[in-house]
N, C-alpha and C positions, 0 to 999 in steps of 0.2 A: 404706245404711251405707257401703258402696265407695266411693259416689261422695262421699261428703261426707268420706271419710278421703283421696280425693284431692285434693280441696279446700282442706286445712287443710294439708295437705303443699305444695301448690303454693302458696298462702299464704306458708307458714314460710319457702320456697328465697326467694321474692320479696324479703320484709323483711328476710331475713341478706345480699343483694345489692345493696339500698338504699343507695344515699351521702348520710352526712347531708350538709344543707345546710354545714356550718362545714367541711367538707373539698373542698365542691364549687370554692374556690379556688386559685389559683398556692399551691403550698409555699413556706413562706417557710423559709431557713436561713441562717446562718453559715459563714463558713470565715476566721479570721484567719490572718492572713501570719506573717512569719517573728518569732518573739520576740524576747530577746535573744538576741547572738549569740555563734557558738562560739568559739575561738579556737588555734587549730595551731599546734603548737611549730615554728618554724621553723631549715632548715637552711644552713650559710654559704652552701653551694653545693644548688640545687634542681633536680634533674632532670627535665624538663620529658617526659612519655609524648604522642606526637601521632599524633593518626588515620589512616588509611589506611597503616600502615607506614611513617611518616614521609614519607607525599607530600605532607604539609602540616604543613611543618615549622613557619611561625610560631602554628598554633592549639594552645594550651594545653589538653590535657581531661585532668587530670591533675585530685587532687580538690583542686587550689590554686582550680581555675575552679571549684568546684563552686557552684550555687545556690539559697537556697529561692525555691519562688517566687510569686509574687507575690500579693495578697490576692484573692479570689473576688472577680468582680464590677470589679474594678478597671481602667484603660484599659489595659494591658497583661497579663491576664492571658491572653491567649491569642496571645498574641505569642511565640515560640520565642526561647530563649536570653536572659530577665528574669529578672529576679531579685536577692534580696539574697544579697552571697557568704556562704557557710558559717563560712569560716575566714578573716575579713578582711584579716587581718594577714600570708596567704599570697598574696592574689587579685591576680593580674596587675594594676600601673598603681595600687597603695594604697601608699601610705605612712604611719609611724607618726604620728602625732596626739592631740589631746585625747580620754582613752576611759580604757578599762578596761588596768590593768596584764598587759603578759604575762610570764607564766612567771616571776613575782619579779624579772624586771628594770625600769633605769628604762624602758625603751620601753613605750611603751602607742600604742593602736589605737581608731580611732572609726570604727565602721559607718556607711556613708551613712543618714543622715537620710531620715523616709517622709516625700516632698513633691510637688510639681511642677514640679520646678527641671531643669536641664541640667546638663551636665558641661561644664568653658571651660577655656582653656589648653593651651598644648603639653603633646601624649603622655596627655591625660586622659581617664578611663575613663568612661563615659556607661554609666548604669544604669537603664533605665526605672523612672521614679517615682521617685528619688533627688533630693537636691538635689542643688548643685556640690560634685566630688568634687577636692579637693587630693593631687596625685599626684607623686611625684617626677621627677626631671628627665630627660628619654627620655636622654641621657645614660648615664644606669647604670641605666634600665632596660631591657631588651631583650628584644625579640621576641623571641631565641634562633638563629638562624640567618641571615646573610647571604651567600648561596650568589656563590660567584668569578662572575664574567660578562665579556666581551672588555673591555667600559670599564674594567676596573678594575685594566686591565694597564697597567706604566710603558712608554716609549718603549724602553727596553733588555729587555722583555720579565719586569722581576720585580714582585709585588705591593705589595712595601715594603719596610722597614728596620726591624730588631728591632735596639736598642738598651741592651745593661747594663751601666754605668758602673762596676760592683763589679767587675767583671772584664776592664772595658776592650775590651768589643765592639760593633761595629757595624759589621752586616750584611746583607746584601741578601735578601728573601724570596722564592722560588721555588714554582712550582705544581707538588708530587707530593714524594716523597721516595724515589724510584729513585735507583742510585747516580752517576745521568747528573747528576741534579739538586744532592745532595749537593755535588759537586766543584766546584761553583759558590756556594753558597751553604747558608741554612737552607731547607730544605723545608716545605711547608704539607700537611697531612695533607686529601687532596680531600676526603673524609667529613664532614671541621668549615667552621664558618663562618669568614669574613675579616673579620670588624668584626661583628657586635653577638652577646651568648653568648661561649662557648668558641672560643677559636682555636690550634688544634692543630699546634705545630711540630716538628719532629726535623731535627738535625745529628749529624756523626761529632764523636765525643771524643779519638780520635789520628790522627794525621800533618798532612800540610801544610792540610788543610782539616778541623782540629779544634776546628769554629766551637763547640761544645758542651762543650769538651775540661776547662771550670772549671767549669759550673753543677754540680755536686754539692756547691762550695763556697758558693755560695750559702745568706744567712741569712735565716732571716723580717723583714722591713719594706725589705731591698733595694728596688730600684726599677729595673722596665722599662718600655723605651715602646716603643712598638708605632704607626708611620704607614703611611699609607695613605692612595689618593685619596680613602677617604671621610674620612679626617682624621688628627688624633693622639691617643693616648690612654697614659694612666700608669698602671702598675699597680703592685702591692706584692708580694713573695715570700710566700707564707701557708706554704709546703711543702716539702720537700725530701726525698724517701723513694726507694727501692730497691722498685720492683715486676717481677713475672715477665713475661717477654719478649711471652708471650701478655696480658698484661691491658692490657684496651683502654678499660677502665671510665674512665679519665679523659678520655676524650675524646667522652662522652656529652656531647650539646646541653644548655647550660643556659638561667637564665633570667638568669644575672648574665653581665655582661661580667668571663672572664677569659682567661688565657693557660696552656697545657698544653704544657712544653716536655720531650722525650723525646731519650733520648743512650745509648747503649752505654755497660755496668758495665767498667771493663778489669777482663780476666784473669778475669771471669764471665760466660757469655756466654748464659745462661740470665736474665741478670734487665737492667734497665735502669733510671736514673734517672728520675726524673717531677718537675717543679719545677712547682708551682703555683702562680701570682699571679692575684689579683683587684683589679678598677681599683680606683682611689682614687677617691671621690665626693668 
């Protein structure tokens, strides 16, 4: 009787460990790619967060780059850095186009198409599995940082000429804003870039070298321009405010080409002026 109760036990463990034949196959599953897509309220000016503590300044991982990605099984799905962007209408190198309205204005935004196409043209963002993506004109859009380097110095030693015809200046740009460099010109704040992004300058606002001495009069839609050996570029006044001597916040890397122009308050010495212009596309 033992033996034949061991039996029917070693039996029972066999046939609960049996694989039917219909599972003895490869699993067959599913995983679809990204749906439609989201869409991110965007801001004039975008602050761009870059990895390694900013020792890589032109990569974007900010969740403008963010992406889903790609569909299982597909020729890029195990390729790093594919994907469709999250927030299109934020994603480095998109421009608005035929799609879906955002935020109740007229701009609307079209998610790259799922195909087997390339990205073509200047400045144009290639998306594995995308078709051709129409991007705006590297012009106004930028990498975010163009770091000074000896080429980009003039023969007289300065980086350019910041020009504003509302107040009737034009002046020479210099590298640093020590008081050595002031009395020569407008200063270039080294922390910002020199052409593409934010370019951060300060002058004195009184005595013989009060290159600064008017932009607090400055009005929104004035116009500066900004040359340099890598070229010339027009911008529009968007700002004009009173911030405290320590805030530095405006001279955060963007992703848009503008200009951050900083001056001593008279007779306040706790705050200073900040003039913002962004280029004109």
């Amino acid at each position: 009787m033992k033996k034949l109760t061991m039996l029917l036990l070693a039996l029972s463990m066999a046939a609960s460990l049996a694989v039917p034949a219909s599972a003895a196959g490869p699993m067959e599953y599913t995983f679809d790619g990204t749906g439609d897509p989201e869409y991110g309220k965007p801001t004039s000016i975008e602050v761009i967060y870059t990895a390694d503590g900013g020792a890589r300044k032109n990569e974007d991982v900010s969740k403008n780059a963010a992406l889903a990605p790609p569909s299982f099984g597909s020729p890029s799905a195990d390729t790093l850095h594919t994907g469709t962007p999250l927030t299109p209408n934020l994603a480095p190198g998109y421009q608005p186009t035929a799609g879906a309205v955002i935020n109740g204005s007229s701009a609307v935004i079209q998610s790259p198409a799922m195909g087997g196409g390339a990205a073509s043209g200047a400045g144009a963002l290639y998306v594995p599995g995308s078709s051709t993506v129409t991007v705006t004109d590297p012009g106004s859009t930028s990498s975010g940082y163009t770091e000074v380097t000896d080429d980009l110095y003039y023969r007289g030693g300065h980086l350019g000429t910041l020009e504003i015809p509302a107040i009737d200046l034009e002046v020479k740009i210099y590298q640093g804003t020590d008081s050595r460099t002031l009395a020569k010109g407008v200063g270039h704040f080294t922390e910002t870039s020199i052409w593409a992004g934010n370019v951060g300058l300060a002058a004195h606002n009184r005595g013989t070298n009060s290159y600064f001495g008017q932009i607090h009069t400055l009005e929104a839609g004035d116009r500066i321009t900004l040359t340099t050996k890598l070229g010339t570029r027009t911008y529009e006044v968007t700002s004009v405010a009173k911030v405290s001597e320590t805030d530095r916040s405006s001279l955060t890397d963007t992703r848009d080409n503008c200009l951050t122009l900083y001056t001593c308050v008279r007779n306040e010495r706790d705050l200073r002026w900040c003039v913002r212009a962004v280029e004109i596309s």
